[in-house]
N, C-alpha and C positions, 0 to 999 in steps of 0.2 A: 154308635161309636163311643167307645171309653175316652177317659178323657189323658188318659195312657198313649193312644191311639192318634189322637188328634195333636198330641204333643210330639210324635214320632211322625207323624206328617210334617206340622211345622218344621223340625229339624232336619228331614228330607228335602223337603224344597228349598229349604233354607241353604244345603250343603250343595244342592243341585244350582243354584244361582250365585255364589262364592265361587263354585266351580268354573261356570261359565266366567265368569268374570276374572279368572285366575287363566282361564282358558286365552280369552281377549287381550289379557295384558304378555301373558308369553308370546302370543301372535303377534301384536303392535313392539316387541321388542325383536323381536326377529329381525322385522321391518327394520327399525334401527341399525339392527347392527350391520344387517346386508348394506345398510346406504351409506355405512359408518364404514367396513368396507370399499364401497367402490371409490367412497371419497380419499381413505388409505390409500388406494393403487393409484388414485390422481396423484395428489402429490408427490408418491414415491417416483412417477413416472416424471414429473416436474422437475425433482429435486435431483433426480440422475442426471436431466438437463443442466440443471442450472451447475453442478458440480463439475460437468464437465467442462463447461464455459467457463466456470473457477480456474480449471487447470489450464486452458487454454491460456487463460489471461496470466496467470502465477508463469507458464511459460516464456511469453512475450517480454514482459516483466522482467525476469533474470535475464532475458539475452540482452535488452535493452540497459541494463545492472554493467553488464558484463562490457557491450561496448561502452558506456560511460567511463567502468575503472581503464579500459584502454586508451580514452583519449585523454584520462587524468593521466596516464602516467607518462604519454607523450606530452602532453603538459609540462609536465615536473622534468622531466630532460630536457626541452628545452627550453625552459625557464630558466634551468641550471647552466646550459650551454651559456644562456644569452647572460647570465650575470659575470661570466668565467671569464667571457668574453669582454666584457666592460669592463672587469676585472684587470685584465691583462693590457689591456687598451690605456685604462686610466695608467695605469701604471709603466706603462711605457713611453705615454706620451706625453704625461706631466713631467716631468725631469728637463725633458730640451724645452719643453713651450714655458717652463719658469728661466731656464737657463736665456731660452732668445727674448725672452720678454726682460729679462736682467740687462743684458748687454745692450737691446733698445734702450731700457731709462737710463744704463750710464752714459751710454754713445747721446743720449740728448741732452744729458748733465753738462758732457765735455763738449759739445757744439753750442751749447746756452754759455759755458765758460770764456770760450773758444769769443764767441760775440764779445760778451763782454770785455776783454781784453784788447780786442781791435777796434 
């Protein structure tokens, strides 16, 4: 054997075991990716759950939204009633309760008078 010969061996076997090893890491990523994969279809099968549960709840949410702004706004009428109401009241019934409460301190001026003179 030349030495020609033995140097095209070495690089023979040398390409035949790069090979193999080129061969091994295409295989081990394969692997990967198939597992890389089935872990994708997990989640995606997870996150349809959890998404939907999302909307359930976002559901819930606005209806409970919605009766809140309906007891705010029965609220607010009658909050408005009830001030309208005191409103009208004060003002109805302040006038005679000053007026009878006047004619008591005079009426007790003119009985205090009233004594004093007899």
């Amino acid at each position: 054997m030349s030495g020609a010969e033995v140097a095209a061996l070495v690089v023979a076997v040398a390409a035949t075991v790069a090979l193999c090893l080129l061969v091994a890491v295409v295989v081990w990523l394969a692997r990967a990716v198939r597992a890389l994969n089935v872990e994708v279809d997990h989640l995606r099968r997870e996150t349809a759950a959890t998404v939907a549960a999302l909307a359930d709840a976002v559901g819930h949410a606005e209806a409970e939204m919605d009766r809140t702004d309906g007891l705010l706004d029965a609220a607010e009428r009658i909050t408005a009633a009830a001030e309208t109401r005191a409103r009208l009241t004060t003002d109805a019934l302040s006038t005679p309760v000053i007026k009878a409460l006047a004619l008591a301190a005079g009426t007790n001026r003119a009985a205090q008078r009233l004594k004093r003179t007899s």
